[in-house]
Backbone bond lengths (Angstrom), bond angles and torsions (degrees), N, CA, C in turn:
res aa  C-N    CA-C-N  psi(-1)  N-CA   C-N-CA  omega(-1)  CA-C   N-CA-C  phi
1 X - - - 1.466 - - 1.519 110.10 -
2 X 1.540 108.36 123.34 1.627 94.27 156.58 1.380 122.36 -120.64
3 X 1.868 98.53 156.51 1.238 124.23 -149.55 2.140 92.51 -78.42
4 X 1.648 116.41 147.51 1.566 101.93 150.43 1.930 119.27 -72.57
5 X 1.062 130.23 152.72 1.294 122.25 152.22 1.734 137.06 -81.63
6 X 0.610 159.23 62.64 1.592 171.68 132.33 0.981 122.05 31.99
7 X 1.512 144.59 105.07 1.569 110.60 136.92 1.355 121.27 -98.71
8 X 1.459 120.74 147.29 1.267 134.92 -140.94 1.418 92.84 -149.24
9 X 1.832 113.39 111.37 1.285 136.10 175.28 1.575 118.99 -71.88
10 X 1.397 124.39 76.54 1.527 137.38 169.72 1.107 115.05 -32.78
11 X 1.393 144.41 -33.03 1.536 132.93 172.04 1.013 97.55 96.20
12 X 1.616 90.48 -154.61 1.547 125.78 157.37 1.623 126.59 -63.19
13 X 0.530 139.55 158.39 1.528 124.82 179.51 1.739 115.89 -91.50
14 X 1.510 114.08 -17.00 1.534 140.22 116.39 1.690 112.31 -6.53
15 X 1.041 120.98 -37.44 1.342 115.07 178.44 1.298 114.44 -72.87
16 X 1.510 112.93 -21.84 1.785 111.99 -165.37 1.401 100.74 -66.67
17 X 1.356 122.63 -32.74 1.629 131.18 156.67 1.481 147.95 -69.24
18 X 1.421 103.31 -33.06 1.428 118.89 165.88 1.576 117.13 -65.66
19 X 1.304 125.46 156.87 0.745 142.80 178.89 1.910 121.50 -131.83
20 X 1.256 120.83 114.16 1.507 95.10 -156.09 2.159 78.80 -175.75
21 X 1.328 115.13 -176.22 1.123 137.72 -172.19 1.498 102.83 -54.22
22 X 1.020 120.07 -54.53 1.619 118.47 -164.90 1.737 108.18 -83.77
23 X 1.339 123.44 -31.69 1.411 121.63 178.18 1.804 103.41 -79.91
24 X 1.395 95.96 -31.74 2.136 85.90 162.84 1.478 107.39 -67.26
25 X 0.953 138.23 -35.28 1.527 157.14 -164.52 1.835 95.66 -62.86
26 X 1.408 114.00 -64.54 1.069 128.25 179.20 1.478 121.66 -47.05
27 X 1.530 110.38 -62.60 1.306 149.39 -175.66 2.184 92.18 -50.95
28 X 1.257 93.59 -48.47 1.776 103.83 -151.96 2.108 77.14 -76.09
29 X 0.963 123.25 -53.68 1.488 126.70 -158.89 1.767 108.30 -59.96
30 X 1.908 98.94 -37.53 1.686 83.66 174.66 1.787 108.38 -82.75
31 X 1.295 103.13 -3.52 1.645 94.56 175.94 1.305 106.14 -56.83
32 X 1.267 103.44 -72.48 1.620 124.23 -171.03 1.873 112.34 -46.87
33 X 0.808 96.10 -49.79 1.860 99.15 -177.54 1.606 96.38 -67.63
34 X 1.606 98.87 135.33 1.492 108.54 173.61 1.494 102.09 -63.73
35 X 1.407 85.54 166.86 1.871 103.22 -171.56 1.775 115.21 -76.34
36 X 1.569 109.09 96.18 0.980 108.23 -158.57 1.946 105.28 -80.40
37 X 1.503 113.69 145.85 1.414 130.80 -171.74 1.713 100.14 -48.30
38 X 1.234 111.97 -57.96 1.351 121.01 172.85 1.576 118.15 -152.36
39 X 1.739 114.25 175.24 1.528 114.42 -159.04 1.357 83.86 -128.02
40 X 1.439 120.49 138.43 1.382 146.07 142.50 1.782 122.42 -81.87
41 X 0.840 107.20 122.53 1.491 111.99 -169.18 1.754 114.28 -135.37
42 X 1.180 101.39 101.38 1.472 119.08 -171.54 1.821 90.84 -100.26
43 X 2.107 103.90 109.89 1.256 103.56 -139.37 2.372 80.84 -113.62
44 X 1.060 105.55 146.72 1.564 121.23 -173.75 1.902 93.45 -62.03
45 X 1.486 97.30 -35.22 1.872 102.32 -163.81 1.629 106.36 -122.11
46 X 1.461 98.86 64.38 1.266 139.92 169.55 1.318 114.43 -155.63
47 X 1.495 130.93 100.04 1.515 125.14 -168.76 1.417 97.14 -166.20
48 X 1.544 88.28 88.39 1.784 111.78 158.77 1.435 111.25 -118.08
49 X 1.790 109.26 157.89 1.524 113.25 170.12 1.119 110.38 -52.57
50 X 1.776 137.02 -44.31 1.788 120.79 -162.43 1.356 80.77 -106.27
51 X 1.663 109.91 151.73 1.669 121.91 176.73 1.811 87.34 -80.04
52 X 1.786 100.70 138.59 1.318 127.46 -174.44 1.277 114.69 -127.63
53 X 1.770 114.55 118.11 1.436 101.36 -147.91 1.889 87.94 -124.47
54 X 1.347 128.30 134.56 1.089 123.64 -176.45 1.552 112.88 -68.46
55 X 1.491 115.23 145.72 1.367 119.98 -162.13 1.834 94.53 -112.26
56 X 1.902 129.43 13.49 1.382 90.27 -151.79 1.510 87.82 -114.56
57 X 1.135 114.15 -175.51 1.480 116.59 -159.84 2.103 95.13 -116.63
58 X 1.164 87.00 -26.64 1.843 89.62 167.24 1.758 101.08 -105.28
59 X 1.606 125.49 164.21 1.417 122.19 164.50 2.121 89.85 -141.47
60 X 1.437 97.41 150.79 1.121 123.71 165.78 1.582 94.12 -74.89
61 X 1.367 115.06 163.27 1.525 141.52 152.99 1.333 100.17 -73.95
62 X 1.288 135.81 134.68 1.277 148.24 148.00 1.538 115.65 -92.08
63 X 1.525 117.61 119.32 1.416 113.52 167.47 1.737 111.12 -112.79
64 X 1.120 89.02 66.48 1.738 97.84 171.18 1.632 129.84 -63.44
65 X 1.786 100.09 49.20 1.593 92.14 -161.71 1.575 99.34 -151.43
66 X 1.313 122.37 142.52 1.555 95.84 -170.52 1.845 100.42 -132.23
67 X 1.203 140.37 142.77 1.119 143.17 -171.11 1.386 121.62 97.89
68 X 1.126 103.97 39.66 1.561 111.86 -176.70 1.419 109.16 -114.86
69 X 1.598 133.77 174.52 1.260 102.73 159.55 1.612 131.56 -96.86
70 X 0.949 139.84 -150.54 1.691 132.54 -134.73 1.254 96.30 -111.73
71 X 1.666 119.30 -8.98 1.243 105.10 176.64 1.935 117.62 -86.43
72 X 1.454 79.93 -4.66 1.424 94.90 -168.74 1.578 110.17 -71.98
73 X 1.785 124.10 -12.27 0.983 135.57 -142.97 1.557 104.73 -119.57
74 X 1.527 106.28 -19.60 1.666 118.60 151.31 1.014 133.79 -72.97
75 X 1.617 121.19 -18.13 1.521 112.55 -165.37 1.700 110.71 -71.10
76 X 1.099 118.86 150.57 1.652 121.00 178.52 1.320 105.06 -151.67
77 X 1.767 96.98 123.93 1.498 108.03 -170.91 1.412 98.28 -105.61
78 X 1.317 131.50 106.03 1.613 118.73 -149.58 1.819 82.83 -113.00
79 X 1.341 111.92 101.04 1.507 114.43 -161.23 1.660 89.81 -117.49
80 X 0.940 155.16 128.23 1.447 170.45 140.29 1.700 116.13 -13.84
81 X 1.453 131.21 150.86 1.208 113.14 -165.93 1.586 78.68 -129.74
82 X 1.430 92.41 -174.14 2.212 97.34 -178.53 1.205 92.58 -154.65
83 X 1.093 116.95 117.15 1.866 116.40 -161.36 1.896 70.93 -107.24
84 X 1.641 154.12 -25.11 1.201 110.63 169.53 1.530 133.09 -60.91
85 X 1.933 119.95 -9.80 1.090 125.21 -156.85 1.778 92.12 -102.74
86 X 1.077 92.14 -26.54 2.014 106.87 -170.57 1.742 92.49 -60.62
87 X 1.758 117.57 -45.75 1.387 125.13 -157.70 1.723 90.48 -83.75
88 X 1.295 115.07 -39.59 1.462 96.43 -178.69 1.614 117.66 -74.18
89 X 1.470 109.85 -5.92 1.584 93.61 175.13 1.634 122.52 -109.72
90 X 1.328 99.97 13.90 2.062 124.87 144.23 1.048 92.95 -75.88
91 X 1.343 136.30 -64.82 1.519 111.43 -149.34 1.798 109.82 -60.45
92 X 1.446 99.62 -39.58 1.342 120.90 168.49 1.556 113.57 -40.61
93 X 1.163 124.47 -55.85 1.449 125.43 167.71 1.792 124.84 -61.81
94 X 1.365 97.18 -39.11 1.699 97.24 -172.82 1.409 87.27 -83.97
95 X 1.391 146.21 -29.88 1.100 133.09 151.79 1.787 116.43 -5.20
96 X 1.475 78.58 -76.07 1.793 75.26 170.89 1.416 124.76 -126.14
97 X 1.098 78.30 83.55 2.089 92.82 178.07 1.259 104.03 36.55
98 X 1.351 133.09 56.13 1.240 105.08 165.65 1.791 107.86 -127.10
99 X 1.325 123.99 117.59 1.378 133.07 -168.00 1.618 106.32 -58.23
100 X 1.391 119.82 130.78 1.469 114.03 -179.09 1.912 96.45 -149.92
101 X 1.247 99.44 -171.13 1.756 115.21 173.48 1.119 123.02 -132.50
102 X 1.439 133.93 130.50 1.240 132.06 178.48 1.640 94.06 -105.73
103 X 1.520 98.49 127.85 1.341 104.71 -173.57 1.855 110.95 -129.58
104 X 1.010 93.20 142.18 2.076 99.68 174.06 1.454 105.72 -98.51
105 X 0.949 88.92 144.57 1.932 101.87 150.55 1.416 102.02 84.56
106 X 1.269 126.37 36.55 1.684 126.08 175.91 0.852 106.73 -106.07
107 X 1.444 152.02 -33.49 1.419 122.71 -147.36 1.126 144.13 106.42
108 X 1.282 120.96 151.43 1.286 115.39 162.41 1.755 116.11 -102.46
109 X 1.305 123.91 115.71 1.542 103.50 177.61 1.700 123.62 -90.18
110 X 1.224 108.35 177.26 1.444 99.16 -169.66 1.594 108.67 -65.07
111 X 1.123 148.16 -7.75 1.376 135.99 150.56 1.332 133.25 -73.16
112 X 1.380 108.96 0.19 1.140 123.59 159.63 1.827 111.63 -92.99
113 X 1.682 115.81 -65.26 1.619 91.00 -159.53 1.668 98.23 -92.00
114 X 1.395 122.02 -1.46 1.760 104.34 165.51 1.569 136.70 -39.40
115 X 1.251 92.54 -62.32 1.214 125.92 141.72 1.621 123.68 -14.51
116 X 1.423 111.98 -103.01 1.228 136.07 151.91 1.389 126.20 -23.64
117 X 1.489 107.43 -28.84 1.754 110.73 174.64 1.423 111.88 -96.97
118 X 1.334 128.31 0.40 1.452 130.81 144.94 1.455 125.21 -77.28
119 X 1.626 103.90 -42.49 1.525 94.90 175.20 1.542 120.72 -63.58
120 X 1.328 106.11 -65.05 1.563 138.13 170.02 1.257 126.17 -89.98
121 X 1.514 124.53 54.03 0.736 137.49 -163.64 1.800 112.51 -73.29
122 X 1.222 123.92 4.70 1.399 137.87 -177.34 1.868 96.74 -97.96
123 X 1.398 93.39 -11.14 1.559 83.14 -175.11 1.851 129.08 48.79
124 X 1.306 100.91 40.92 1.897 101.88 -164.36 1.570 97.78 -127.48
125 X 1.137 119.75 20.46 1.560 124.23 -155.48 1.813 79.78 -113.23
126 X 1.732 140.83 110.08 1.274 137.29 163.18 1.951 115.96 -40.47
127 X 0.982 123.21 112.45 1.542 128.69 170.13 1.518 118.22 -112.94
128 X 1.865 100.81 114.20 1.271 120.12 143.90 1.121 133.53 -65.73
129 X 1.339 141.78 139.82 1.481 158.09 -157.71 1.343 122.79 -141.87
130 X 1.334 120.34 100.23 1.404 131.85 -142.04 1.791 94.47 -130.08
131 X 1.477 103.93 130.91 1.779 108.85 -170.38 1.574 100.67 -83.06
132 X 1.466 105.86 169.01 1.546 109.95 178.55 1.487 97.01 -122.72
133 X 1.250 130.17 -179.64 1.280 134.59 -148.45 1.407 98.64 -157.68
134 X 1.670 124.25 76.15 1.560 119.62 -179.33 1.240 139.68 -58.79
135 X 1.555 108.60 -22.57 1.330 130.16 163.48 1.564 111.92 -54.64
136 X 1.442 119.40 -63.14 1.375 115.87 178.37 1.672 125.08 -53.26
137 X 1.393 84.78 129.05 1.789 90.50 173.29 1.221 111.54 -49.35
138 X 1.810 109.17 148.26 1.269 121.09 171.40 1.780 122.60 -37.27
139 X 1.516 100.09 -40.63 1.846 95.09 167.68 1.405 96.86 -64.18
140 X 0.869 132.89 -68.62 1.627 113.53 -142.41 1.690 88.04 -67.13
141 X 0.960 138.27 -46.57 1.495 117.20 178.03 1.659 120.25 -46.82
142 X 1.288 129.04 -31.64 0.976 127.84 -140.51 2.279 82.43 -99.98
143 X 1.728 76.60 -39.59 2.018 68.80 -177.34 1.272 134.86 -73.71
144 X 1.835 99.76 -9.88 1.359 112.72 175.07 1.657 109.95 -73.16
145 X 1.620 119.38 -30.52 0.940 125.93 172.48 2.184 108.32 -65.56
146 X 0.992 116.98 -43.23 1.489 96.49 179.74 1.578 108.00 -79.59
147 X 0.778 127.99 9.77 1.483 133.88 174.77 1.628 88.13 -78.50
148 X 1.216 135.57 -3.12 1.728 143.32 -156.63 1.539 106.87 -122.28
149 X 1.466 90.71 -20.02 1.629 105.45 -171.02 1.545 121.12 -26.21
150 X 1.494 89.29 -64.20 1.729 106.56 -165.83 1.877 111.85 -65.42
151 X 1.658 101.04 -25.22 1.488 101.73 178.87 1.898 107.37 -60.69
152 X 1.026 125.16 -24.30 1.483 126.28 172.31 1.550 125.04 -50.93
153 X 1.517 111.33 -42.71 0.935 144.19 -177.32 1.674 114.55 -68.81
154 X 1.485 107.42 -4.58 1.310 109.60 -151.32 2.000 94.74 -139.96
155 X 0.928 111.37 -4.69 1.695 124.69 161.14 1.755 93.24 92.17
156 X 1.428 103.06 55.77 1.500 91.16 171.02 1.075 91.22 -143.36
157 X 1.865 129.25 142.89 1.299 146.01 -132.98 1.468 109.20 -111.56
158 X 1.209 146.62 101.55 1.220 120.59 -171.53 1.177 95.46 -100.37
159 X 1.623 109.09 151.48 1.518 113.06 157.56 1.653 114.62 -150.27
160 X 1.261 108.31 131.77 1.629 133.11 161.37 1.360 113.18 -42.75
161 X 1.471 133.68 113.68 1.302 111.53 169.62 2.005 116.22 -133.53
162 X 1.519 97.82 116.54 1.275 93.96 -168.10 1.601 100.16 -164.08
163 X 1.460 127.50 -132.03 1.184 123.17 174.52 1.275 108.81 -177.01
164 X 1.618 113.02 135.43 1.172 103.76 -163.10 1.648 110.14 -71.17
165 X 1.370 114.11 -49.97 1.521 116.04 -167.44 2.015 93.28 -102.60
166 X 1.331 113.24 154.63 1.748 93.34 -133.90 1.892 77.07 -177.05
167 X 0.956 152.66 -26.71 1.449 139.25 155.01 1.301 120.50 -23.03
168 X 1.645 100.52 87.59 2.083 90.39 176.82 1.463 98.37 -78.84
169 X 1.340 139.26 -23.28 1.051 143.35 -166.37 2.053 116.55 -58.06
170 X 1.293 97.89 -8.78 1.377 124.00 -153.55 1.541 107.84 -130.09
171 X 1.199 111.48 -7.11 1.814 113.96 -174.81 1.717 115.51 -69.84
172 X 1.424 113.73 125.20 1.017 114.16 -176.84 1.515 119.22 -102.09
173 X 1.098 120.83 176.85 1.526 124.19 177.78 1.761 121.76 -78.96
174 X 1.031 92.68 -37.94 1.976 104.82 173.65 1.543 107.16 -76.26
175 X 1.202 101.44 105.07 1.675 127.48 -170.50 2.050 97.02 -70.60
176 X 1.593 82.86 -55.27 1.520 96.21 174.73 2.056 126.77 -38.23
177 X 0.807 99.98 -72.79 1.334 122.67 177.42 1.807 119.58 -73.38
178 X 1.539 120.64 110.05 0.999 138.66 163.64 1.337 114.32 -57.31
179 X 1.667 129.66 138.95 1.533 119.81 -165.73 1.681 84.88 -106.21
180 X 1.372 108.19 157.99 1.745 101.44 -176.32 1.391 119.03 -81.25
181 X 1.152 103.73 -13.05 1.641 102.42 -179.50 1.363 114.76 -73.12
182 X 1.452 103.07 -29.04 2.034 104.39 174.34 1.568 92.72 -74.20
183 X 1.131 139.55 -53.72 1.122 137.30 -161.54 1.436 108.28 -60.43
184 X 1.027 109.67 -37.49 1.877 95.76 -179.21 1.437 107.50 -85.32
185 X 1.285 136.34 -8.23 1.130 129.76 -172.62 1.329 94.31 -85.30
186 X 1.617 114.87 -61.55 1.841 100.18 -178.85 1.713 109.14 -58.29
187 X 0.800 132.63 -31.98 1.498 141.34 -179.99 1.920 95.05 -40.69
188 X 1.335 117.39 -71.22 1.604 140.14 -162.53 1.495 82.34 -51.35
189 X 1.283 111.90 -57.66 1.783 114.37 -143.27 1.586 84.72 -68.31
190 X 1.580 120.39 -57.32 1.723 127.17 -167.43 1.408 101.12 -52.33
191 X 0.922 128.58 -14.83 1.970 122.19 175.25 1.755 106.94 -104.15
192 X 1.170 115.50 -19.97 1.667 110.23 169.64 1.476 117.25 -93.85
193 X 1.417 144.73 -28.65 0.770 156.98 138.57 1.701 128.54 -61.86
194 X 1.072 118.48 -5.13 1.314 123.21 135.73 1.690 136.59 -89.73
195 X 1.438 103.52 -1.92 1.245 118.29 168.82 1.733 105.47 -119.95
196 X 1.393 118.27 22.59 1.382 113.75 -174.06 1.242 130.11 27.31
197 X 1.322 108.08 52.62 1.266 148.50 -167.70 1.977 106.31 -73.25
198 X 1.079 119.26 62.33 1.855 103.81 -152.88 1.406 79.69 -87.78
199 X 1.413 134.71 -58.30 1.343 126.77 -177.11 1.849 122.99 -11.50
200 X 1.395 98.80 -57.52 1.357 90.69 179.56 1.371 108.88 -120.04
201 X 1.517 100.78 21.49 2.103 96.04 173.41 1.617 81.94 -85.17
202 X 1.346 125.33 -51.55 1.878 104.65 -154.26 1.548 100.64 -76.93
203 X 1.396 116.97 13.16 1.432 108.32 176.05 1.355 111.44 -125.38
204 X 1.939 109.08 38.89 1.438 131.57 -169.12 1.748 98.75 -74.28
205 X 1.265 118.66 -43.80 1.492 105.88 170.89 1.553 132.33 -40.00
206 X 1.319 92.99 -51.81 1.681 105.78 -177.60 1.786 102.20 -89.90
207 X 1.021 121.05 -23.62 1.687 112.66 173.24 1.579 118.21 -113.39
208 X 1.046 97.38 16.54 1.949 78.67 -173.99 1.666 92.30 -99.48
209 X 1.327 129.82 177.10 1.432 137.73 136.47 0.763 127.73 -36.49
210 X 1.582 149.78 138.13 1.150 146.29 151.94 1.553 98.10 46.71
211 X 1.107 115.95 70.01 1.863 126.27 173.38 1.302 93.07 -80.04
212 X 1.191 118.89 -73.56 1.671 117.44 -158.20 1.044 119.70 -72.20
213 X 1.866 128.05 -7.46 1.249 117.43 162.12 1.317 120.35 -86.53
214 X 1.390 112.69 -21.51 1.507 124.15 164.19 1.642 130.43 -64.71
215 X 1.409 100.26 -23.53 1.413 120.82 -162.74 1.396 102.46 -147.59
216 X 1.308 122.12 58.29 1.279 110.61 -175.09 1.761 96.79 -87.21
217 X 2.045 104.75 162.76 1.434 125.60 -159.07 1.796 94.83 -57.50
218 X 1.146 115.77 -46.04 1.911 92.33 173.14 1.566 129.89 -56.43
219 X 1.409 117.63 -30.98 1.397 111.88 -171.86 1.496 103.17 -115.61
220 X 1.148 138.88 41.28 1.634 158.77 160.87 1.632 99.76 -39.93
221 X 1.551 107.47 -55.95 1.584 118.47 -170.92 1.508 105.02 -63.31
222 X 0.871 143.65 3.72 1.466 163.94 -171.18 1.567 125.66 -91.28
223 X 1.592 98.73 -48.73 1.178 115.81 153.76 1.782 144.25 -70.18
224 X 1.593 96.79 -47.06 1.239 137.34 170.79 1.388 97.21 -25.86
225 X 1.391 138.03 -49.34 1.344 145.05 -156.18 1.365 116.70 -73.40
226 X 1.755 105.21 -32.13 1.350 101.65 162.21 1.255 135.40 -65.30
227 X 1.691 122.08 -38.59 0.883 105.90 -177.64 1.504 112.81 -96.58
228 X 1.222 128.65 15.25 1.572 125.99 156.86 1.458 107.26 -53.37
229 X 1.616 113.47 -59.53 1.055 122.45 178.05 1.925 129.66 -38.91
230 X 1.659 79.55 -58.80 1.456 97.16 -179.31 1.911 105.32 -50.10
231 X 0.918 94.94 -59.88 1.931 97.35 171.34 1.009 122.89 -34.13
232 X 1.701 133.53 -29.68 1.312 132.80 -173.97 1.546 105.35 -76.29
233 X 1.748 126.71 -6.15 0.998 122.41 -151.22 1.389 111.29 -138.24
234 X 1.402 106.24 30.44 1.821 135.60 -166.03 1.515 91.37 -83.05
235 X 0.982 151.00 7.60 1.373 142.80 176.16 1.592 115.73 -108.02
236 X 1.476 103.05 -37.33 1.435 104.37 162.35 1.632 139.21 -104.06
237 X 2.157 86.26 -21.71 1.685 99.22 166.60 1.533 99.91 35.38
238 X 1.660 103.40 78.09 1.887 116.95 162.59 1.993 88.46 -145.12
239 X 0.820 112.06 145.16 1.033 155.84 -160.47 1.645 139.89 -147.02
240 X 1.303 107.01 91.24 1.632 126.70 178.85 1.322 140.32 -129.71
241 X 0.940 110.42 108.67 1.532 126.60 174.46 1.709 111.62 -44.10
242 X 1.273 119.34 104.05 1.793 112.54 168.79 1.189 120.65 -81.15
243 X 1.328 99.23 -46.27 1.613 105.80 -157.12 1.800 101.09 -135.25
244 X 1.231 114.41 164.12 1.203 121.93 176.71 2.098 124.46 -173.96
245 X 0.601 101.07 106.02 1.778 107.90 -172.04 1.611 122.12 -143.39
246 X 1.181 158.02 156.50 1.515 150.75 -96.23 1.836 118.69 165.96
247 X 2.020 95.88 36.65 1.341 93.95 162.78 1.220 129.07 -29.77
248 X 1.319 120.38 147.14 1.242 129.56 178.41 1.618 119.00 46.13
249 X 1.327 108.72 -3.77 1.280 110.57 161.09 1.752 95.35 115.51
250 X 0.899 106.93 -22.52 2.000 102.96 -167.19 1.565 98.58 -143.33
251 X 1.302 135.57 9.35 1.682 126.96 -171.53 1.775 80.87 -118.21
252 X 1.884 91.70 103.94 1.600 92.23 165.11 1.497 127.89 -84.92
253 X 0.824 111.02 106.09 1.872 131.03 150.78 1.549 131.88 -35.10
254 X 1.690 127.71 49.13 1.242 94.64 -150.94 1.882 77.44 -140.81
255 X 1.405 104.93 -167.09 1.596 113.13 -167.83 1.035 106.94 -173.40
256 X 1.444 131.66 113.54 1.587 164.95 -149.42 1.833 98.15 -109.90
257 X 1.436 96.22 127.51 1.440 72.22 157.82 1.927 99.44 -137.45
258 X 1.404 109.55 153.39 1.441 112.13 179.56 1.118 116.72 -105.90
259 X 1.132 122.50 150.49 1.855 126.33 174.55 1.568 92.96 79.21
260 X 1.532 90.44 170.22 1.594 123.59 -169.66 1.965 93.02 -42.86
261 X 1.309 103.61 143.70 1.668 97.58 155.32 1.695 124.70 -76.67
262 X 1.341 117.70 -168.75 1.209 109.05 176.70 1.520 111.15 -143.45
């Protein structure tokens, strides 16, 4: 069986609690997708130079977030790790020269089990946790991701987790109402990436709309996740938009999925 690859917009970290259109969205998507062996998670709040892939077979909850309230500071997604799938995706890298770290004792961060506690909310599904690298151009992100390729093929789930339009600096109060400048930016990207468009997706800075208010130089790592993702899915290059919605008016909400459906 093969798995689609995803990227899947984490929010707020507020979401692990809310309840609203996009966490049914979530909830309904791990129904539907067969029960994958294990989850790969190429996480927005993980961003080192060598990709760092967790080796432990247990993970702590990470609450990497501060100003929330206190209930937010209990939740524990006690999700299982597989240090044989962690070792096959080093081999996967030195495969091709590419220098990385296998590391213990990190965690899960909130872009990993927010996420994850809507789909899989039993938390029994083993999760790998794989770093992104914001500095690197969109190719080299996208190729580090097919270096991932073959794990699809093999019933293990990858998913991207970050967001494309991602300005907290910019969050408004009208939940209701989408501001247009986020909207045309996912708009640009939803017509190049549905035509697997990489030419001018990795040259989304200098051509998209409103790039830099969408993607401004602090939250870059945010993006990054898509096209890790998108890479795992260079063999079939299909491309679909599921979901899409505009907290606060500019924090996009949305979820890609790559390769064949299932």
């Amino acid at each position: 069986m093969t798995l689609p690859a995803f990227f899947i917009a984490h929010g707020s970290p507020a979401l692990a609690v809310e309840s609203n259109d996009y966490t049914r969205f979530l909830n309904q998507l791990g129904n539907r997708l067969p029960a994958p062996k294990a989850i790969v998670v190429f996480t927005a709040h993980w961003d080192c130079p060598e990709p760092s892939v967790t080796m432990d077979d247990t993970h702590q909850t990470l609450h990497d977030f501060y100003g929330f309230p206190s209930n937010m500071y209990t939740i524990d997604y006690p999700a299982p790790g597989q240090s044989e799938l962690a070792s096959e995706i080093c081999a996967l890298f030195t495969r091709s020269n590419l220098p990385h770290q296998p590391i213990r004792g990190r965690g899960l961060d909130h872009g990993v089990w927010v996420p994850l506690l809507h789909m899989y909310p039993e938390a029994d599904i083993p999760v790998v946790v794989v770093s992104v690298d914001s500095l690197r151009s969109p190719q080299e992100q996208y190729d580090i991701g097919r270096m991932l390729e073959q794990l699809r093929h093999d019933d293990v789930l990858i998913i991207g987790s970050g967001g494309t339009v991602h300005n907290l600096r910019l969050l408004g109060d009208n939940e209701d109402e989408p501001q247009d400048w986020a909207v045309e930016f996912d708009n640009w990207m939803e017509a190049r990436l549905e035509k697997w468009n990489t030419r001018e997706l990795f040259q989304y800075d200098k051509k998209a709309p409103n790039a830099r208010t969408a993607v401004p130089s602090y939250g870059t790592e945010h993006l990054a996740p898509l096209f890790y993702a998108m890479g795992t899915a260079d063999m079939s290059r299909k491309a679909k938009r599921l979901f899409q919605s505009y907290p606060y008016g500019t924090l996009s909400l949305n979820c890609w999925q790559f390769g064949d459906g299932v």
